[in-house]
C-alpha positions in Angstrom: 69.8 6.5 -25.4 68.3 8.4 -22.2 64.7 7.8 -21.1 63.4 11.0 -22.6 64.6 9.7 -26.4 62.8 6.9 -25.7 59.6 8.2 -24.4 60.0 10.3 -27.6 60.6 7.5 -29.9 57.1 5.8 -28.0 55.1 8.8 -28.6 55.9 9.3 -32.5 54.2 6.4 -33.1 51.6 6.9 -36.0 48.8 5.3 -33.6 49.2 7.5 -31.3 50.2 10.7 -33.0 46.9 9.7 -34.6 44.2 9.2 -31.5 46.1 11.8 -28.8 46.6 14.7 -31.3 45.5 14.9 -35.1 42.0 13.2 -34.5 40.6 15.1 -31.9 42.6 18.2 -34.1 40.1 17.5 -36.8 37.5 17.5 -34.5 38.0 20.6 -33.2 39.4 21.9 -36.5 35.5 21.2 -38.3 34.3 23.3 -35.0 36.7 26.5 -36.1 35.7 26.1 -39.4 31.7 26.7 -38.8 33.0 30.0 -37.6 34.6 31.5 -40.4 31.1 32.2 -42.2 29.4 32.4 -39.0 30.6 35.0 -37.0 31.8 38.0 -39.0 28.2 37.8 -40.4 26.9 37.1 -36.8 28.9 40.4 -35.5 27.7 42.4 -39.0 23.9 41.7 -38.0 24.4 43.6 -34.6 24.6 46.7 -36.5 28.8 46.5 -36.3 30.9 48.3 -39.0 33.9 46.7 -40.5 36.4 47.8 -37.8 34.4 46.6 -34.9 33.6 43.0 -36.9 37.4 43.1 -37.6 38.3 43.6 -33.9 35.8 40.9 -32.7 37.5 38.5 -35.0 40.9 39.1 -34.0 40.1 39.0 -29.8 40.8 35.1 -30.3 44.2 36.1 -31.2 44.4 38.5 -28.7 43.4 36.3 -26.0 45.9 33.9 -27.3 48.4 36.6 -27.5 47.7 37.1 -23.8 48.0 33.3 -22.8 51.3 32.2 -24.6 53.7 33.0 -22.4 51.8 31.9 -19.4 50.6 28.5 -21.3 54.8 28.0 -22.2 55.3 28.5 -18.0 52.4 25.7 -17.5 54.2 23.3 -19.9 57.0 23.5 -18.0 55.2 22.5 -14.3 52.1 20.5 -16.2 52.0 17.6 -18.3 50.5 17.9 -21.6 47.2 16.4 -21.2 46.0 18.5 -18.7 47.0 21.6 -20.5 45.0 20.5 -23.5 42.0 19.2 -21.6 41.6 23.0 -20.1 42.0 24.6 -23.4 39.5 22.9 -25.1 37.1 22.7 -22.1 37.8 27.0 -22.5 36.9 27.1 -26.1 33.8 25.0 -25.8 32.2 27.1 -23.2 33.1 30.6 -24.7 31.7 29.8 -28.2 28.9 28.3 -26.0 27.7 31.3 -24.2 27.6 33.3 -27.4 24.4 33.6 -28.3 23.6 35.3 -24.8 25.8 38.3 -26.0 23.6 41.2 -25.9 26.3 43.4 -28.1 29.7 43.6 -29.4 31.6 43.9 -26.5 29.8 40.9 -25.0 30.9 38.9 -28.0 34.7 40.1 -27.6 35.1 39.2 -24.5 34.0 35.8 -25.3 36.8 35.5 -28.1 39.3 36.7 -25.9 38.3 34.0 -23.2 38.5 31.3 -26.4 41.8 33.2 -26.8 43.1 32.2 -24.3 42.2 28.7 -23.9 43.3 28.1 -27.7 47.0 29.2 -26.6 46.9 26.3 -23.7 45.5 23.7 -26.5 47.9 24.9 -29.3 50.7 25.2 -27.5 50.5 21.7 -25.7 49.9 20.0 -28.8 53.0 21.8 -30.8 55.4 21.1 -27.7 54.1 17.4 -28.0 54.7 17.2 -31.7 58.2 18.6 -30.9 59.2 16.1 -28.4 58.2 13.4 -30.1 59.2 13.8 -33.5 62.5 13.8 -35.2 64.4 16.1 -37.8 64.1 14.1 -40.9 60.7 13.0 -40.5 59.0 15.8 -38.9 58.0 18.1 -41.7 55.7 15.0 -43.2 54.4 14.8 -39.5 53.6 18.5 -39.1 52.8 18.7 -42.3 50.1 15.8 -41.5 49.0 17.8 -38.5 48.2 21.0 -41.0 46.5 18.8 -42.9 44.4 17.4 -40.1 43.4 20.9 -39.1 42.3 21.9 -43.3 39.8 18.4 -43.0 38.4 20.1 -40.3 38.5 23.9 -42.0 37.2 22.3 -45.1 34.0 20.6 -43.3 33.3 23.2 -41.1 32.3 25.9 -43.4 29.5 24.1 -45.1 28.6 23.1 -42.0 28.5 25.9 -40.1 26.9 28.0 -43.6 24.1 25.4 -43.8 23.4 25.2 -39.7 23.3 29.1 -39.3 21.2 29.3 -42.5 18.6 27.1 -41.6 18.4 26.7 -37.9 20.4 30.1 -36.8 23.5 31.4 -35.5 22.7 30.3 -32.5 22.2 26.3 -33.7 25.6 26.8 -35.3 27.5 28.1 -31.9 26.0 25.3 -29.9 27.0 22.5 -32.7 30.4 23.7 -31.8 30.2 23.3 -28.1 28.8 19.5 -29.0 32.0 19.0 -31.3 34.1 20.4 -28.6 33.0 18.0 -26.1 33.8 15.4 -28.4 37.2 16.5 -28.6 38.0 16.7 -25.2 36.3 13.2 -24.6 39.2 12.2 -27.4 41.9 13.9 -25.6 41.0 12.4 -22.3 40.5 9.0 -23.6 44.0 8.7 -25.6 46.2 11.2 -24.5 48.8 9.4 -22.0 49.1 12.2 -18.8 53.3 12.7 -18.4 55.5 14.4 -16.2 56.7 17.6 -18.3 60.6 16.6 -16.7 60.7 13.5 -18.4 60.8 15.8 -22.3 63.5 18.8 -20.6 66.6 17.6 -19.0 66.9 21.2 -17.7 64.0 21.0 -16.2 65.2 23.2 -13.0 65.6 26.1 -15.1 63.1 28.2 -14.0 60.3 29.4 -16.6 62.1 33.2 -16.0 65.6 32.0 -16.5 64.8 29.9 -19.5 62.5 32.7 -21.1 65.9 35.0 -20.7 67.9 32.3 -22.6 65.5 32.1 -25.1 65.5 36.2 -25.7 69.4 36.2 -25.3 70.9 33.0 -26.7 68.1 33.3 -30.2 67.2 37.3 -30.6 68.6 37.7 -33.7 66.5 34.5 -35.1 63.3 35.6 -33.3 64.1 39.0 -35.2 64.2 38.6 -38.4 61.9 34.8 -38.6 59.4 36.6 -36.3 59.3 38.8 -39.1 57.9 37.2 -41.5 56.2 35.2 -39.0 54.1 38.1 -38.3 53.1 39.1 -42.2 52.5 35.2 -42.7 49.9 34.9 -39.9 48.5 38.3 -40.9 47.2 37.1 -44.4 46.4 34.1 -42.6 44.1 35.3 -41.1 42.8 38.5 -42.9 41.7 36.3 -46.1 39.6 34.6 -43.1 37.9 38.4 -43.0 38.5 39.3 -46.7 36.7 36.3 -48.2 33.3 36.7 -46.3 32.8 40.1 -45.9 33.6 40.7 -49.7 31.1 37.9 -50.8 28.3 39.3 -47.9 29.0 43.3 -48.3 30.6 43.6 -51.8 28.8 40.6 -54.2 25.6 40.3 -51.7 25.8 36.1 -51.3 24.1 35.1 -48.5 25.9 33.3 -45.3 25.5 29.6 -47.4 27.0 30.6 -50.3 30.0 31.7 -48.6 30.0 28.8 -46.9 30.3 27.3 -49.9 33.4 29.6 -51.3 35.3 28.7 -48.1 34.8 24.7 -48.1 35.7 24.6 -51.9 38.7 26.7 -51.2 39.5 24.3 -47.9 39.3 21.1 -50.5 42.5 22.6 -52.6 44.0 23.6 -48.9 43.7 20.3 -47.5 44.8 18.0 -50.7 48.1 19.9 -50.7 49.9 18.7 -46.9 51.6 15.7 -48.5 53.4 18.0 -50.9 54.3 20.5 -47.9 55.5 17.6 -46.0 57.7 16.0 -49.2 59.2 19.5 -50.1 60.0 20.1 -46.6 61.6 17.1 -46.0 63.1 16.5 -49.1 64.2 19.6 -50.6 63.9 22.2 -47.6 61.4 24.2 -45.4 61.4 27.1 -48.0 60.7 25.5 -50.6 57.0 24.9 -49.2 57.0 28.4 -47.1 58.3 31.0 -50.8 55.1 29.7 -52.6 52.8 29.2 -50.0 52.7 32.8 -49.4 53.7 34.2 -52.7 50.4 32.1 -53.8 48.1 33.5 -51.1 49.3 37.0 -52.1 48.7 36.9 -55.5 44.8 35.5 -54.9 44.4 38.2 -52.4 45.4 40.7 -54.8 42.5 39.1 -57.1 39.7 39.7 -54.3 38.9 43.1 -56.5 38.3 41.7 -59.5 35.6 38.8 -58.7 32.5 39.6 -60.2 30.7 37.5 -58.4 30.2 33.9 -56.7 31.9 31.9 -59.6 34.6 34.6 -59.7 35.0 34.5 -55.8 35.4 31.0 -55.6 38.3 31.3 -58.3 40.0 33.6 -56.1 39.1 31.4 -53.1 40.8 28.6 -54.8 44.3 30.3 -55.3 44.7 31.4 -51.5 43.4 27.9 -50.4 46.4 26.2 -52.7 48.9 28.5 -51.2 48.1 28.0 -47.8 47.9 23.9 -48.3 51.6 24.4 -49.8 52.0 26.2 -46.2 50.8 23.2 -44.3 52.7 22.6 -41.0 55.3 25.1 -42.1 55.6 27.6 -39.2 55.4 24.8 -36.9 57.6 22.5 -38.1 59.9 26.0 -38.6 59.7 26.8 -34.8 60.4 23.0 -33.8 63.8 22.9 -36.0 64.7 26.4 -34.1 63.5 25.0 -30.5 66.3 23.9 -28.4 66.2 21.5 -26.0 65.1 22.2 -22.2 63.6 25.4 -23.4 60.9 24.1 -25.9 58.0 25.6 -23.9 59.4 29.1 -23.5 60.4 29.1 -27.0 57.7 27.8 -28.3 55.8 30.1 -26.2 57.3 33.3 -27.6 57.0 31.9 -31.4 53.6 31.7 -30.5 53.0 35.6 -29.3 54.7 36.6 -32.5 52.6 34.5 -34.4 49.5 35.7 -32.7 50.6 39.3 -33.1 50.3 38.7 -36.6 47.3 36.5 -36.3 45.5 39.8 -34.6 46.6 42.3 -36.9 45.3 40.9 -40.0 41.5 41.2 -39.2 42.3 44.6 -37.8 44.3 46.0 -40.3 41.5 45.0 -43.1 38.7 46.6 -40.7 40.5 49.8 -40.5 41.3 49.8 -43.9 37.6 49.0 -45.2 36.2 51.7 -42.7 38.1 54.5 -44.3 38.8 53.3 -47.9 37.3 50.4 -49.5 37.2 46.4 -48.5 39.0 45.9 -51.9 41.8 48.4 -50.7 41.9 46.1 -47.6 42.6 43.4 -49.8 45.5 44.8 -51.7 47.3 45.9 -48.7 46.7 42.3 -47.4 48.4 41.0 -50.2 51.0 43.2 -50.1 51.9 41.9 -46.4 51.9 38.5 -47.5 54.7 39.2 -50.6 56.0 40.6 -47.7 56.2 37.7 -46.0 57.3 35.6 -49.2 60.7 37.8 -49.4 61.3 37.7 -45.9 61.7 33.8 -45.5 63.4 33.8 -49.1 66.0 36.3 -48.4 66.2 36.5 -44.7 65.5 33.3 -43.0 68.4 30.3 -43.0 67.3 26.6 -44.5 67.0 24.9 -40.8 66.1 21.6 -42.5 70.3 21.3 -43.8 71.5 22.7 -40.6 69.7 20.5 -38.0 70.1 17.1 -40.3 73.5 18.1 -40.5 73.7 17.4 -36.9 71.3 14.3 -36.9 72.9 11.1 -34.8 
């Protein structure tokens, strides 16, 4: 066994998969959470129609569609723990200065800045993850990852509905900085620094060379996966749009109450990672990834017809099921396709598809609102994530069969 399998073997450990990476993931995770009542509403009150709030929520995604590549190149030259400690030290300070935006464009910038430093934290922790878990085991471990990011989105939305209500947007944006800081205390405290060689014996590949192996050896993968990579994140994230705009704009509910809606929705989300890590390891990757979106379709499609905050939280309910079916699934997806000395690059360009579609869905339901109707926006959302459903049905190959297949 060479040193890097055992260094690999060291790290899966559940202690410290547990301190170094889904602890301080929670943390961080309740942070994002407060947001997703917080800012569309906190974007809506500086007199911003639907396309602008739409495009201020997707400049995270942007930013991180900016910083993949470069935070796959780092990976390669940095060890892991100093790539996450800058990420999170980045996100902490943009959500920080936010209450000193003067306008929209003040407050887009900002996102794209916690862009960016949200590709050098994801991306670090999904390369770790990679490295130091194995085939058979690692959808339950990715899986547990998702889940440790849904305690956090399940938390945070409450918490960030009940802090903005009371004490103000700005109370809730500083909160996050605090938890931030927590997180990168965590990191630094438990996080073991590495040299990036010790993970990729082709570590003399340079970044360029092994992003052109990446394009040429696995095109026709990144093709048709990053297809329905791209309509997956897009309902992803447009239900994060979809949900309080309609309960704000549509039903009237105030910034608590949809606080509410999204925590109640994050309990079903974050019950249901054991079951996406069983079915992925057990029966095979699409068996968690067909439902997961087929589910959040269908509950987007219902948007239209909730009547009010009972009927809301219903419809909450359904896309928060699907997407805890979903947990850890494009991750653990992208590790089984990752090959070995180029995890970072192609990690790095799973990531900017993923983002792509992470960016589009806010936009797309902005747009959409603006010159039709929110609940219009919500059908065509659900429409991409069917989408999504058939691609990985039909299109995608079970990766679980053929990498066990090739299991030691």
């Amino acid at each position: 066994m060479s040193s890097s399998e055992r260094l690999a073997e060291r790290e899966a450990g559940p202690r410290d998969l547990w301190r170094a990476v889904y602890l301080p993931t929670t943390v961080l995770a309740i942070a994002e959470g407060m947001l997703v009542p917080v800012l569309p509403l906190f974007v809506a009150q500086m007199g911003a129609g639907f396309a602008l709030v739409g495009l201020a929520l997707a400049a995270e995604a942007i930013g991180m569609l900016i910083g993949d590549l470069p935070a796959g190149s780092l990976l390669r030259r940095v060890d892991r723990k100093t790539v996450m400690l800058a990420g999170v030290a980045v996100v902490g300070v943009s959500v920080a200065l936010l209450p000193f935006a003067g306008g929209v464009a003040v407050v887009i910038a900002l996102r794209l800045l916690a862009g960016l430093g949200a590709a050098l934290w994801s991306l670090s922790r999904h390369a770790y993850l990679t490295e130091a878990t194995r085939s058979v085991g690692r959808g339950r471990a990715l899986a547990a990852f998702g889940g440790a990011t849904r305690v956090g989105h399940f938390i945070g939305p409450a918490l960030g509905g009940v802090v903005a209500g009371t004490l103000g947007f700005a109370a809730a944006f500083w909160l996050y900085a605090v938890i931030a800081a927590a997180a990168l205390w965590m990191c630094w405290a438990y996080l073991e620094a590495r040299d990036p060689r010790s993970a990729d014996p082709q570590h003399r590949l340079g970044h360029r060379a092994a992003l052109a192996h990446v394009l040429r050896a696995q095109r026709s993968t990144l093709l048709v996966t990053g297809s329905g990579l791209v309509m997956a994140q897009m309902i992803r994230s447009g239900r994060r749009i979809v949900i309080p705009l309609y309960g704000a704009a549509v039903l009237g509910l105030d910034v608590q109450a949809v606080g509410w809606v999204l925590s109640a929705a994050a309990l079903l989300d974050v019950t249901m990672f054991p079951v996406a890590g069983m079915l992925m390891d057990r029966l095979g990757r699409k068996w968690a990834i067909v439902p997961s979106f087929a589910l959040q379709a269908l509950g987007m499609a219902l948007v239209p017809l909730a009547g009010g905050f009972w009927g809301l939280l219903v419809v909450g309910c359904v896309i928060g099921l699907g997407n805890g079916i979903g947990s850890g699934t494009m991750m653990t997806l992208a590790s089984d396709l990752a090959q070995p000395g180029t995890v970072g690059e192609f990690l790095g360009v799973w990531r900017v598809i993923g983002d792509a579609g992470s960016m589009g869905g806010p936009v797309v339901v902005g747009a959409v609102a603006d010159v039709v109707t929110l609940e219009t926006a919500a059908v065509v959302i659900a429409v991409v994530g069917l989408g999504a459903a058939m691609v990985f049905a039909r299109g995608v190959p079970e990766t679980l069969r053929r990498v066990t297949a090739s299991a030691p």
